[in-house]
N, C-alpha and C positions, 0 to 999 in steps of 0.2 A: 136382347130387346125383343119384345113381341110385340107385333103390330098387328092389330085386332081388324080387320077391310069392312066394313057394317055392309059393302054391296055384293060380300057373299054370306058374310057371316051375322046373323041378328041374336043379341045380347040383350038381355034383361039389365038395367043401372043397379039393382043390388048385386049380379053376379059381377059386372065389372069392376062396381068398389070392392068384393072380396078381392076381386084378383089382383087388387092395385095396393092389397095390403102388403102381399108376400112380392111380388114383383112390378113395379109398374110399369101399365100397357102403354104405346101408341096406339091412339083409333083415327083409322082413316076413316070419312065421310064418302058416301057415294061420288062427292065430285071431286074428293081427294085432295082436303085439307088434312092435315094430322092435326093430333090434339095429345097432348100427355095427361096421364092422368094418373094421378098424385096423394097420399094419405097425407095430411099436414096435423100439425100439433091441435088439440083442443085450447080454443083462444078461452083466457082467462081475464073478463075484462078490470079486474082488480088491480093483477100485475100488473097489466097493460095501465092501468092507468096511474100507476105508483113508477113504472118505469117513465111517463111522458113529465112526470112532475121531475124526478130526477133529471133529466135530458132538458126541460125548459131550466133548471135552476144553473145549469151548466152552458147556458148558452146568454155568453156576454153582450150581446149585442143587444138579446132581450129583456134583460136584466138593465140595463141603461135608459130604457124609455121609461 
């Protein structure tokens, strides 16, 4: 785990998205919150919305009103 300290070390946001692809960082704030930082999937709001029609048509309760 690497944890990036911003109150010694100051980082550029594209350098730390590169580095969060091959490894993701913790970054500590100067008043020493951590924070993870994470590459997530490219949302696709097609699927996303083909998946919520299937999951409403599956839920009986809503299907009743």
């Amino acid at each position: 785990m690497k944890i990036i300290d911003l109150a010694t070390e100051h980082i550029d946001v594209e350098d730390l998205l590169q580095r969060a692809v091959y490894q993701p960082p913790y970054v500590r704030t100067s008043s020493g919150k951590l924070f993870a930082v994470t590459e997530i999937a490219a949302l696709d709001e097609e699927d996303d919305f083909a998946q919520e029609v299937a999951l409403t048509r599956q839920n009986a309760a809503l299907e009743a009103v």
